[in-house]
C-alpha positions in Angstrom: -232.6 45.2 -16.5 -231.9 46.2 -12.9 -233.5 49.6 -11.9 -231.3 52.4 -12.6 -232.1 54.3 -9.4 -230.3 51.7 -7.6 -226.5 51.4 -7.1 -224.8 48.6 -7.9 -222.7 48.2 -4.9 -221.7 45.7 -2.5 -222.8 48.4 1.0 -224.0 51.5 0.6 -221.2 53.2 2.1 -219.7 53.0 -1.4 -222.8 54.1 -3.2 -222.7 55.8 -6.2 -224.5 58.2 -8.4 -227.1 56.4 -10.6 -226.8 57.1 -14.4 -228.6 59.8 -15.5 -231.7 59.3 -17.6 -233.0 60.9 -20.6 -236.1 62.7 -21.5 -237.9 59.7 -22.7 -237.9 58.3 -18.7 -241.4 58.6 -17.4 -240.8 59.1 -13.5 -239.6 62.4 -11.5 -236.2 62.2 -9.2 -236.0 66.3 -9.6 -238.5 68.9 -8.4 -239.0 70.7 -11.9 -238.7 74.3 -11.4 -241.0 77.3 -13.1 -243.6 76.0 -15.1 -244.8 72.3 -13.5 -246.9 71.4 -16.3 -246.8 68.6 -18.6 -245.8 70.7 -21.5 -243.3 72.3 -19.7 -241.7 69.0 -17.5 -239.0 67.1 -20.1 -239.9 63.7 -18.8 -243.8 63.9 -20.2 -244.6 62.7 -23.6 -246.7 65.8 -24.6 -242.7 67.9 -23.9 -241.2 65.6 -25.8 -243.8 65.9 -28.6 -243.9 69.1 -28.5 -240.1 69.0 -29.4 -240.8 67.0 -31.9 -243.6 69.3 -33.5 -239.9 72.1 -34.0 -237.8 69.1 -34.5 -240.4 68.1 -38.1 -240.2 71.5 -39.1 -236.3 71.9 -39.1 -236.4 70.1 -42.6 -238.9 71.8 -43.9 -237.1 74.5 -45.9 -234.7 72.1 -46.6 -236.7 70.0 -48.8 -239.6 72.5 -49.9 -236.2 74.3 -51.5 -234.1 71.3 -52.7 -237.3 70.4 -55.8 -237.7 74.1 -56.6 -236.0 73.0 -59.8 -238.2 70.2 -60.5 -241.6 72.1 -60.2 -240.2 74.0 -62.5 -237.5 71.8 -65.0 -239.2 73.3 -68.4 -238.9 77.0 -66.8 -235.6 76.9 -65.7 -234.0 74.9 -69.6 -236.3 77.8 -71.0 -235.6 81.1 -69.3 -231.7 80.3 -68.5 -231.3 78.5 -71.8 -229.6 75.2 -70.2 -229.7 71.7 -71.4 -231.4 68.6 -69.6 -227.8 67.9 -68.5 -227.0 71.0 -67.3 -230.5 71.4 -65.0 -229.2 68.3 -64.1 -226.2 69.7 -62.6 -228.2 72.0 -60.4 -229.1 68.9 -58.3 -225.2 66.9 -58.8 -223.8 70.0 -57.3 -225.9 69.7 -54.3 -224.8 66.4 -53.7 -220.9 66.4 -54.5 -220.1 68.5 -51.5 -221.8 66.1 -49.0 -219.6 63.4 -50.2 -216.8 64.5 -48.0 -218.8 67.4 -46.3 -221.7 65.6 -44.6 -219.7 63.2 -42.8 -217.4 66.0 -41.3 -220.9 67.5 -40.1 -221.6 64.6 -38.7 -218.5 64.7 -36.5 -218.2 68.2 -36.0 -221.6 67.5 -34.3 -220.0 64.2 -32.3 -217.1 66.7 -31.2 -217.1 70.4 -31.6 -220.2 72.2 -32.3 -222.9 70.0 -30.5 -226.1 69.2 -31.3 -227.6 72.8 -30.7 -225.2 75.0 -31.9 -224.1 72.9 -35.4 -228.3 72.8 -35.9 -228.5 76.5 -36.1 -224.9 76.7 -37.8 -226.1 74.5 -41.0 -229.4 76.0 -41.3 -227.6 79.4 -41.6 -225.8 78.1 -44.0 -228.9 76.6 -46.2 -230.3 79.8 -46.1 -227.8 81.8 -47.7 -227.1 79.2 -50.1 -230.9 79.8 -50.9 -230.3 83.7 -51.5 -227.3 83.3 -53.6 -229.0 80.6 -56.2 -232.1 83.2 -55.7 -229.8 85.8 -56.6 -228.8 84.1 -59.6 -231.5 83.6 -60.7 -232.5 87.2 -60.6 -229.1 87.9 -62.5 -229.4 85.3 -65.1 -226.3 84.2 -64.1 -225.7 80.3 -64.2 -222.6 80.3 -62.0 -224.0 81.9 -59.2 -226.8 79.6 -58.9 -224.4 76.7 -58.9 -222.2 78.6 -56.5 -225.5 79.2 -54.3 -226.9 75.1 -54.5 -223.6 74.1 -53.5 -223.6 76.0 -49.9 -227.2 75.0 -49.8 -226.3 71.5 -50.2 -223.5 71.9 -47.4 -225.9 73.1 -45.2 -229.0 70.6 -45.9 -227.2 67.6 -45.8 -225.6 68.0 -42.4 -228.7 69.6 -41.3 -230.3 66.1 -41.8 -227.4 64.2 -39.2 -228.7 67.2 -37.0 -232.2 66.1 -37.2 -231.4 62.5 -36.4 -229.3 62.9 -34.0 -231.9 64.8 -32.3 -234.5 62.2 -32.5 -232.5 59.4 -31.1 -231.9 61.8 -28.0 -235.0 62.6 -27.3 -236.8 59.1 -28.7 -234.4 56.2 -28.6 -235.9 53.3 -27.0 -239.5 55.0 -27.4 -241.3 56.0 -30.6 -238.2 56.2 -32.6 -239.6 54.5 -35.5 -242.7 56.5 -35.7 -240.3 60.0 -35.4 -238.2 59.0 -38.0 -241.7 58.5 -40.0 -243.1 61.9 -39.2 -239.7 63.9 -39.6 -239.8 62.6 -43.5 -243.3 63.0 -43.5 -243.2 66.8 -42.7 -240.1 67.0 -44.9 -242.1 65.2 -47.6 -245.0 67.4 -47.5 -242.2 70.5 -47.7 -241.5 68.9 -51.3 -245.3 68.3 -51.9 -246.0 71.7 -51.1 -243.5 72.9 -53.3 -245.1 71.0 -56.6 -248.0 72.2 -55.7 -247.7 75.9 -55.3 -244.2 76.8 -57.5 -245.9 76.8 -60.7 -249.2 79.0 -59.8 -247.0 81.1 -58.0 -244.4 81.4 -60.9 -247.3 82.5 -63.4 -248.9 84.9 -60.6 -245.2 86.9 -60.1 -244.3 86.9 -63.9 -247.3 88.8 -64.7 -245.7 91.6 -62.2 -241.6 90.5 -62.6 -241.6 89.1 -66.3 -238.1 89.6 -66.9 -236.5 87.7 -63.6 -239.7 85.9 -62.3 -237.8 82.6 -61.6 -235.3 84.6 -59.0 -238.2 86.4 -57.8 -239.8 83.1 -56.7 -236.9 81.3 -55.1 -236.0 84.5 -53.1 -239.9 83.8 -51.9 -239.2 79.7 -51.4 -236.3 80.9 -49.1 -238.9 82.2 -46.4 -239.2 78.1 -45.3 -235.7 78.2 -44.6 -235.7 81.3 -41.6 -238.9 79.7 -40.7 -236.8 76.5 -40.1 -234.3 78.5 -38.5 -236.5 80.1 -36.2 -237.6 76.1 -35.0 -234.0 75.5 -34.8 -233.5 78.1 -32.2 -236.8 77.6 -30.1 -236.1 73.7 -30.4 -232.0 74.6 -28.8 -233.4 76.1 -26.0 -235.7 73.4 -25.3 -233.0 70.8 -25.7 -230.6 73.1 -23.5 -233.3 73.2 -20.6 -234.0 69.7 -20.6 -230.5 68.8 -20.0 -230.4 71.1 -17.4 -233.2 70.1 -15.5 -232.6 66.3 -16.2 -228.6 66.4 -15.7 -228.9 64.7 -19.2 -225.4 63.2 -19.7 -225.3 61.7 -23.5 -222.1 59.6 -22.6 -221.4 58.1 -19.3 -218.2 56.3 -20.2 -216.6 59.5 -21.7 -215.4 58.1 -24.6 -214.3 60.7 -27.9 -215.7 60.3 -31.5 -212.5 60.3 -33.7 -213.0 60.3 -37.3 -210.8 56.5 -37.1 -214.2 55.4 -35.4 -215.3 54.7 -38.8 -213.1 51.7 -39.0 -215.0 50.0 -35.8 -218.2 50.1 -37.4 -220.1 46.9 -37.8 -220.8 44.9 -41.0 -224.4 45.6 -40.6 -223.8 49.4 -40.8 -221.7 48.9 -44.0 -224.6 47.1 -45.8 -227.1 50.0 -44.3 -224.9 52.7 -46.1 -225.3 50.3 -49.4 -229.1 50.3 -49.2 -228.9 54.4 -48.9 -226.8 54.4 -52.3 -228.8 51.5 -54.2 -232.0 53.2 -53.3 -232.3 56.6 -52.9 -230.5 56.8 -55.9 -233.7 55.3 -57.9 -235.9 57.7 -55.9 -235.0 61.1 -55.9 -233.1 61.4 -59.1 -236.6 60.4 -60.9 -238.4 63.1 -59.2 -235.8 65.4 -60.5 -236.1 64.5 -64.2 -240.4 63.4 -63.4 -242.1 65.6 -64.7 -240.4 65.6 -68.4 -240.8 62.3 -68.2 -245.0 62.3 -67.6 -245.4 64.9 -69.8 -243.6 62.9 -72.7 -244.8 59.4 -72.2 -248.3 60.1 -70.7 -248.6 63.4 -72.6 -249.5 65.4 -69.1 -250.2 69.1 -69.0 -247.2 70.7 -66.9 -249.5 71.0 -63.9 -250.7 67.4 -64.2 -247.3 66.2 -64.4 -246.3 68.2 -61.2 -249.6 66.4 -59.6 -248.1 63.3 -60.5 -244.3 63.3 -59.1 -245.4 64.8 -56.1 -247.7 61.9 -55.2 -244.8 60.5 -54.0 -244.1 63.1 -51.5 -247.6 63.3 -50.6 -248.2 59.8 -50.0 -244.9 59.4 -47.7 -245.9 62.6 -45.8 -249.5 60.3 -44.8 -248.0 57.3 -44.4 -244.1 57.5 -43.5 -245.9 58.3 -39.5 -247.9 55.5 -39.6 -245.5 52.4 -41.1 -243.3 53.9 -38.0 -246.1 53.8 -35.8 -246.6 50.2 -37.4 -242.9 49.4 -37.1 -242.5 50.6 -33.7 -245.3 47.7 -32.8 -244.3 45.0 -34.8 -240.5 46.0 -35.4 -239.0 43.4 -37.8 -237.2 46.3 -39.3 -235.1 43.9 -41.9 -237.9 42.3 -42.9 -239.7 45.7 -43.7 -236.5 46.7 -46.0 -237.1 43.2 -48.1 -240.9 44.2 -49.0 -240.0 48.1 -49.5 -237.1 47.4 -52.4 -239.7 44.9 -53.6 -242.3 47.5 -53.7 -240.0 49.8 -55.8 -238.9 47.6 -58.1 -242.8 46.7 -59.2 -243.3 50.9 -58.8 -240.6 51.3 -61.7 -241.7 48.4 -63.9 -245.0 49.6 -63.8 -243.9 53.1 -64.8 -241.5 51.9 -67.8 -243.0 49.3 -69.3 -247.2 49.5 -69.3 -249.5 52.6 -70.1 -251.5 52.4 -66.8 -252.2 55.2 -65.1 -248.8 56.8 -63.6 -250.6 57.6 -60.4 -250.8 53.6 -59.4 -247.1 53.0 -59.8 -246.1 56.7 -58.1 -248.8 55.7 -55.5 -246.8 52.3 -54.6 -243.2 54.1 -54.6 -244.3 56.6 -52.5 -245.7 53.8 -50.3 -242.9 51.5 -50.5 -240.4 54.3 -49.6 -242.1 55.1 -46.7 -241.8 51.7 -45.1 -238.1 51.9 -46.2 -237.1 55.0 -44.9 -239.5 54.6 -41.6 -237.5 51.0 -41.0 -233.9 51.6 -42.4 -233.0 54.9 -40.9 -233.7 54.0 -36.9 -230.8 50.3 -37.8 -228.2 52.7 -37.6 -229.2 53.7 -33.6 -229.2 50.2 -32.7 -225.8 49.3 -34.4 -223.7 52.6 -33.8 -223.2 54.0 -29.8 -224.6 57.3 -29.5 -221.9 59.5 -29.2 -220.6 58.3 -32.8 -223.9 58.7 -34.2 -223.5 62.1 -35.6 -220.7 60.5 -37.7 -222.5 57.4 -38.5 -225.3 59.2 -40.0 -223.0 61.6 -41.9 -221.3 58.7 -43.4 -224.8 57.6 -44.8 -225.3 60.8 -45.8 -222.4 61.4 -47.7 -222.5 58.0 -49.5 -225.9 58.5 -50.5 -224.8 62.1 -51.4 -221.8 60.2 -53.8 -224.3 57.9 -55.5 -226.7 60.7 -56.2 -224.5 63.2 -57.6 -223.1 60.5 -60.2 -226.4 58.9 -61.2 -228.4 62.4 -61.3 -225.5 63.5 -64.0 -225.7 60.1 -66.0 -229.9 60.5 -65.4 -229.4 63.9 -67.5 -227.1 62.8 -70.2 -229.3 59.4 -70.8 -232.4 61.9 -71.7 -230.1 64.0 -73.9 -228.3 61.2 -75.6 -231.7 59.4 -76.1 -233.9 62.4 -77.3 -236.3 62.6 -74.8 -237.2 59.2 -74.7 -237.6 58.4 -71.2 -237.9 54.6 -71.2 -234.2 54.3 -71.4 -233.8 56.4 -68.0 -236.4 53.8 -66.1 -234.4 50.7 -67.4 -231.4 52.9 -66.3 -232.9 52.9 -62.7 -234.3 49.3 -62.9 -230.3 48.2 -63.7 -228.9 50.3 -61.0 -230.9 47.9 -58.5 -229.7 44.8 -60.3 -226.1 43.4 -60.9 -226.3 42.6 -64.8 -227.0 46.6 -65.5 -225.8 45.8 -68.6 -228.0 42.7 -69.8 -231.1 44.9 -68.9 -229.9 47.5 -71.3 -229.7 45.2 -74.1 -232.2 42.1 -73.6 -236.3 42.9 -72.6 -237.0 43.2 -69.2 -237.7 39.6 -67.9 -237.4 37.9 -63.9 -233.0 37.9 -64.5 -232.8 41.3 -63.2 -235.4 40.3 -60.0 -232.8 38.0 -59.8 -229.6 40.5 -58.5 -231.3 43.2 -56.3 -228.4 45.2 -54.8 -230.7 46.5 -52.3 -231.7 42.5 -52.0 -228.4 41.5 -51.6 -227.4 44.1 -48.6 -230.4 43.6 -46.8 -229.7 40.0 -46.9 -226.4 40.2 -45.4 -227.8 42.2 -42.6 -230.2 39.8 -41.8 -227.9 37.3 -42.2 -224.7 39.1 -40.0 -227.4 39.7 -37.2 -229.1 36.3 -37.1 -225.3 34.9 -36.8 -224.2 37.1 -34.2 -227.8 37.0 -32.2 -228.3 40.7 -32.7 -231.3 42.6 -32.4 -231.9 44.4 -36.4 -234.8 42.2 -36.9 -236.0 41.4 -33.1 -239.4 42.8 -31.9 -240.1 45.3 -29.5 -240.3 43.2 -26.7 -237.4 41.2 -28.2 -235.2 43.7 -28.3 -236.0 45.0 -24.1 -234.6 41.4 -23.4 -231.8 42.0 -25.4 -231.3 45.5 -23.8 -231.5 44.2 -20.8 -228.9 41.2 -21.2 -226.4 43.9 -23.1 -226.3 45.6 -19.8 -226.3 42.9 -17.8 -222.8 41.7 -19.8 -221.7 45.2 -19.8 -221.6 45.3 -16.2 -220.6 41.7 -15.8 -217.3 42.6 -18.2 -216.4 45.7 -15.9 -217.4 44.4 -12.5 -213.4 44.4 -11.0 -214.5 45.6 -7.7 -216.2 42.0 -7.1 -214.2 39.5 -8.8 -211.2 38.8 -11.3 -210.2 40.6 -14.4 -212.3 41.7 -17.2 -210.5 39.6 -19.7 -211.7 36.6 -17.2 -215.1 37.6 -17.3 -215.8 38.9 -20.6 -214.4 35.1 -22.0 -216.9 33.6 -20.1 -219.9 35.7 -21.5 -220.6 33.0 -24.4 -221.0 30.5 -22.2 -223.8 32.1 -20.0 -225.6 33.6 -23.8 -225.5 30.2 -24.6 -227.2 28.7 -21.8 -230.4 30.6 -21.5 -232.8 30.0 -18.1 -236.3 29.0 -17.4 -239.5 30.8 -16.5 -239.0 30.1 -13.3 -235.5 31.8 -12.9 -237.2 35.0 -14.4 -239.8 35.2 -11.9 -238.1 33.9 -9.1 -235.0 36.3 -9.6 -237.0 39.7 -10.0 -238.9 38.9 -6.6 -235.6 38.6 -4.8 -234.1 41.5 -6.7 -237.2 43.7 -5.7 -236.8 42.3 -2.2 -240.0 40.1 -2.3 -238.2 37.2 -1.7 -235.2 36.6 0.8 -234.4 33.3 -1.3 -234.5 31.5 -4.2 -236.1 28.5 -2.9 -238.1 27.7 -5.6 -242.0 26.4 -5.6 -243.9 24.1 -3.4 -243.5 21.4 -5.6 -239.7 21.3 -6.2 -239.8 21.4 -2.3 -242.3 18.8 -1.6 -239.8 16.8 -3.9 -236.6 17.8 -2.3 -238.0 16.4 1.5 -238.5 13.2 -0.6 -234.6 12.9 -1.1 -232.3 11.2 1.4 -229.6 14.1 1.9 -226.0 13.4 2.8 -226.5 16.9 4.4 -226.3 17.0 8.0 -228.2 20.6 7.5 -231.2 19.7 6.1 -233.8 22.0 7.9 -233.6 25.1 9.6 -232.1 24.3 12.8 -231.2 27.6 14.7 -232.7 30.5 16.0 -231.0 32.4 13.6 -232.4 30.4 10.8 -236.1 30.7 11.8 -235.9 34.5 12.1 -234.2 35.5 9.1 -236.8 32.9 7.1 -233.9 30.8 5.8 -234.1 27.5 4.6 -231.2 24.5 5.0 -228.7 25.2 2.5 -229.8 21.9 0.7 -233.1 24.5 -1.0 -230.2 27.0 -1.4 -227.9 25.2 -3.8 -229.4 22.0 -4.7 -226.2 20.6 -3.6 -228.0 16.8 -3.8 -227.8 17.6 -7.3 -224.2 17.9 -7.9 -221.6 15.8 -7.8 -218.7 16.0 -5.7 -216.2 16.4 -7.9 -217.9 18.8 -10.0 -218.4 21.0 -6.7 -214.6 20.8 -5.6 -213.2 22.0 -8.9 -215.0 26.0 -9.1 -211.8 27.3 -9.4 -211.0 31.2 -10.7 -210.1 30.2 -14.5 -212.9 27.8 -14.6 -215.6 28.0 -12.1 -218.4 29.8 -14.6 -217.6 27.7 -17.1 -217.6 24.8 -14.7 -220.7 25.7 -13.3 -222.1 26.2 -16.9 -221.4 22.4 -17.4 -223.4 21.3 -14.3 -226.3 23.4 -14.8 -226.7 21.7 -18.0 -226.4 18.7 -16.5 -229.1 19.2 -13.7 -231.9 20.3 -16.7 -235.0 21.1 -14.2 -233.2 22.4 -11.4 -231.4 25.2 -13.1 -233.2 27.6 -11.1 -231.4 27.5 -7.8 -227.9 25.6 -9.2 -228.2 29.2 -11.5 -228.6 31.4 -9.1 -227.2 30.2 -5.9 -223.7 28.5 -6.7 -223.2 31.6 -8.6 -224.5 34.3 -6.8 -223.7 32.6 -3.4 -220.5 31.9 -3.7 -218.7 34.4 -6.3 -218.8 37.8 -3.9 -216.6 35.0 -1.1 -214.3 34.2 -4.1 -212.0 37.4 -4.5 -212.4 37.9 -0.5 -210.9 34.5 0.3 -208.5 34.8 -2.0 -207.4 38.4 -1.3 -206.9 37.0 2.7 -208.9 39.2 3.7 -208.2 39.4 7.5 -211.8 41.3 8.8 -213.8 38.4 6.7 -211.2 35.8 8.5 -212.0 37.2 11.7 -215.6 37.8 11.2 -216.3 34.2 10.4 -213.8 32.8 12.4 -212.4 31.0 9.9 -208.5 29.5 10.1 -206.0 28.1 7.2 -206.8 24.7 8.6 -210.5 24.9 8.4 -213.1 24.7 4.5 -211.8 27.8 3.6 -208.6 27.3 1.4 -206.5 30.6 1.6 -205.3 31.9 -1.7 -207.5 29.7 -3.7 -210.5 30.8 -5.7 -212.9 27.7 -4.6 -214.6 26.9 -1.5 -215.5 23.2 -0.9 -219.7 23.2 -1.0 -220.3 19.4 1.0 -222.5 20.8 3.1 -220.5 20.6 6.1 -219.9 24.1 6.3 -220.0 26.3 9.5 -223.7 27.8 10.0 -221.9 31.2 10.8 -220.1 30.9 7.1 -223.2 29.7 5.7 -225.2 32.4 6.9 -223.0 35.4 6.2 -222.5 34.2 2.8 -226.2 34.0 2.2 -226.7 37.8 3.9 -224.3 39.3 1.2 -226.5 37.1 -1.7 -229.2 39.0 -0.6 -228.4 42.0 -0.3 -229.7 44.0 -3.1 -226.4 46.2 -3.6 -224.2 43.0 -4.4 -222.9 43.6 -8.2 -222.2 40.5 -8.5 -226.1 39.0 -7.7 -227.9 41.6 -9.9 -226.2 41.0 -12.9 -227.3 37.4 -13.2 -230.5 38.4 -12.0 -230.5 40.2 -15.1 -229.1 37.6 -16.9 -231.9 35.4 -15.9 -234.6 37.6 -17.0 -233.4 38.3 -20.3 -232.3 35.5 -22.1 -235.3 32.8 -22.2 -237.7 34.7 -25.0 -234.5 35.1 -27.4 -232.1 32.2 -26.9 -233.7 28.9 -27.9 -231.7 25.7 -29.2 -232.4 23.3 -31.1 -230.6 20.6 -28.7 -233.7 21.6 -25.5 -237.0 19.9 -25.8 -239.8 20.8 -24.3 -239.7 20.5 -20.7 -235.8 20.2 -20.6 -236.6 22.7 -18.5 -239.1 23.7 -15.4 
């Protein structure tokens, strides 16, 4: 991808202002002022992990706060006198709001509050949802804890769009995969914590508050939230200096989020929100109902039983960082999604249907979420544009927020309508992953239901949508800074007006040039001369030992000037390859058909793409639009009449190699200069395409 610190220009009288960078750039184009340390400059990695240390811990109330009701299910049916359906409530509630709510956040991030600001804004409002379910708790009064979980729900939910929002700003391109790993992993131990400690400190304050103890205790729980309020403030002021300092500007192109964005979004995004539902909705309404269900089919003590369903949290908070970190190396990010639903659905048949140890099969869930949550989560950067990610991710959110609050409800009544007997709730959760929900219900478990994984099915479609449309879901790291760097490449291609036709004209031709790839040789050949280490494209000593070989028709076959021998530039026949191409084919580069034209002969010539690639192209386009504009200074400057190769008004120029020298050169000067547009995106072009586009039609050594 061409160096941002560069204009893309054709003289630098007409240079612009390079795009600004983000905090994940490594190199300095600012003195930083104050502190010049590496924890203090936002361009170092130790900065941006510092961030991220504040950025973890923004969750961390959040989720220690959401399971208070599952460390302590048989407390709260006891002392408030509710049924299995109505603690199930408790966690419904939390979710129905976020089904409209989160993906309002979401946008009111995009558009009105900001990422700073709407942070601090929903973890305000967590925390006094916290103090009013505390409250009820205190009073004994049902309602008022409902009242309270729903605020706290309005406020966690969004929180979490915050939270991802702010990792793709500070991390996209870099670690993200690993960040979304350790942001669930601090999250995750927030909910281990919580099983661990709720019980021991419910028996210590009852023996001092025995008539309210279970208020007392979540008014305590609610310190995690200020502490993750105090993170969100100290991590806004971070944020608000690094886009000072680095002139951070989040969208270039100025473009709005509207809530009709939604209606753009891809195919691939669709099937992401469908994972969310089919699989978080197997996860976390288990760990609600958990540790009723260890204590009645393993016959668990209450602690044990909390030891058990927080394995899951425990085991994601270790190794949600490190299947990043993994995933970050490797990516394959579809292919990670296929082996986590896999993992869960052995997790849950273990669980339901054989009496080994409930550690092992809460061991793999909490692994296979990991992998899923450290690979799904980062799709949804690489398939929505930034500024609509805020409403991307609250879409997920409040999907995943619909499917929960149903299934948690129908997870509730299944225990109550079954007596307690917990196997029916499993093959509930084994049937929500399958499409014959039904069948499972009725006939033993067997392979049928392995047979019509939703999850399966929506990952498949993904992988499928992307292969199709050569996307980059499932590409590699490396893979995918190709394919970054071709994006831009077409980006800037499509919008290039300054240097050639319409957009329309160019952006029809951009399936011709994915399609036709380059060689090895174009890559190296075209960074040298966009780094100004080469003055040419003239390819290696080989293809020019060949080319003096040939008989030429040229009557310019070495460099025969002064000018020539001082500027280093060889006969035009090492320029374009002209030997190569036909007359005809030459003579008909007109404005609706010269790429495409060109496209044909480069085919055509196989081993010899490299200067037939770059030098018709590159060469000759910048001339195109002049000559055809009449442009009187580059008539005068070259001398050039209506009788003579130049056709006026018409996009072609007639390459038989009996141009004038003085043409010849001055077309060749603008080639190589390193602020033509026009040059430097098929440079780009050229580097990026050969590792991802291969077809099935080249052979080996179609090609040099």
């Amino acid at each position: 991808m061409a160096d941002d610190r560069l204009p893309i220009i054709e003289n630098e009288q007409n240079a612009q202002t390079p795009n600004r960078r983000g905090p994940q750039d490594n190199e300095l184009d600012f003195e930083p002022v104050g502190c010049t340390s590496a924890c203090c400059n936002p361009t170092s990695s130790l900065h941006r992990f510092l961030a991220l240390i504040f950025m973890c811990l923004l969750g961390f109330g959040s989720y220690f706060c959401y399971d208070n009701p599952g460390a302590l299910q048989d407390v709260f049916k006891k002392e408030l006198n509710i049924t299995t359906t109505q603690f199930t409530l408790i966690y419904s509630i939390y979710s129905w709001p976020n089904v409209v709510l989160c993906f309002l956040g979401g946008f009111l991030i995009d558009r009105v509050f900001g990422i700073r600001l709407g942070t601090v804004i929903y973890l305000f409002i967590l925390l006094v949802g916290q103090l009013l379910f505390a409250s009820g708790g205190i009073l004994k009064t049902f309602w008022l804890m409902i009242v309270g979980r729903f605020i706290f729900g309005i406020g966690a939910e969004s929180l979490a769009v915050a939270q991802n929002n702010y990792a793709v700003l500070w991390f996209k391109g870099k670690e993200l995969n690993m960040v979304f790993g350790l942001q669930l992993s601090v999250a995750r131990l927030g909910s281990t914590v919580n099983f661990w400690v709720m019980q021991p400190i419910y028996n210590y304050v009852k023996t001092y508050y025995p008539h309210n103890t279970i208020g007392v205790v979540l008014l305590l729980a609610a310190g995690t939230c200020v502490l993750s309020l105090l993170c969100a403030l100290i991590l806004g002021w971070m944020d608000k200096r690094a886009e000072r300092i680095l002139h951070r500007n989040l969208n270039p192109g100025g473009e709005i989020a509207k809530l009709s964005d939604i209606t753009t979004f891809k195919i691939t995004f669709w099937m992401v929100s469908v994972i969310c539902v089919a699989y978080y909705v197997c996860v976390f309404p288990f760990i609600a109902l958990g540790k009723g269900f260890f204590m009645e089919k393993f016959h668990l003590s209450p602690e044990e039983a909390n030891s058990v369903n927080s394995i899951l949290y425990l085991i994601s908070a270790i190794a949600s960082p490190l299947f990043g970190f993994i995933i970050d190396k490797t990516g394959r990010n579809v292919g990670w999604i296929f082996v986590a639903t896999s993992a869960t659905m052995g997790a849950h048949s273990l669980l339901a249907f054989t009496m080994l140890n409930p550690y092992v099969g809460m061991t793999l869930m909490g692994l296979s979420y990991s992998m899923l949550a450290a690979s799904l989560w980062p799709l949804v950067a690489l398939i929505i544009p930034e500024y609509q990610l805020g409403t991307a991710y609250g879409f997920c959110q409040s999907v995943q927020n619909l499917g929960l609050a149903v299934v948690t409800i129908l997870s509730g009544l299944i225990v109550d309508k079954s007596h307690g007997d917990y196997i029916w709730l499993e093959l509930f959760y084994l049937g929500w992953l399958t499409s014959k929900y039904p069948q499972l219900i009725v006939h033993t478990p067997s392979k049928t239901y392995f047979k019509y994984l939703v999850a399966f099915l929506a990952t498949t479609v993904i992988y499928a949508y992307d292969r199709k449309t050569k996307g980059n879901l499932n590409m590699t790291p490396a893979q995918r800074v190709e394919y970054a760097n071709a994006t831009a490449a077409a980006a800037t291609l499509t919008n290039a007006g300054d240097n050639a036709g319409s957009t329309n004209e160019y952006a029809s031709d951009q399936e011709p040039l994915l399609n036709l790839g380059s060689s090895q040789g174009v890559k190296r050949d075209a960074e040298k001369c966009r780094d100004g280490k080469m003055q040419l494209i003239i390819g290696n000593k080989k293809d020019r030992e060949e080319d003096l070989k040939i008989k030429h028709q040229s009557d310019d076959d070495q460099p025969d000037d002064i000018y020539d021998s001082q500027t280093g530039q060889m006969p035009v026949i090492n320029d374009w390859r002209r030997h190569l191409l036909s007359e005809k084919d030459l003579e008909s580069i007109r404005a609706s058909s010269k790429l495409r034209t060109v496209f044909n002969i480069i085919q055509s010539v196989r081993k010899k793409v490299k200067n037939a690639f770059v030098a018709v192209l590159n060469i000759v386009e910048p001339f195109f639009k002049k000559i055809t504009e009449k442009d009187p200074q580059v008539l005068k400057e070259l001398n050039v009449n209506p009788n003579s190769q130049w056709v006026l008004g018409e996009d072609y120029y007639r390459l038989d190699g009996k141009a004038p020298k003085t043409i010849r050169h001055a077309m060749i000067n603008v080639f190589n200069n390193v602020f033509n547009k026009r040059a430097r995106v098929f440079f780009d072009f050229g580097q990026s395409w050969w590792p991802m586009y291969q077809f099935n039609r080249r052979q080996p050594g179609d090609y040099a």
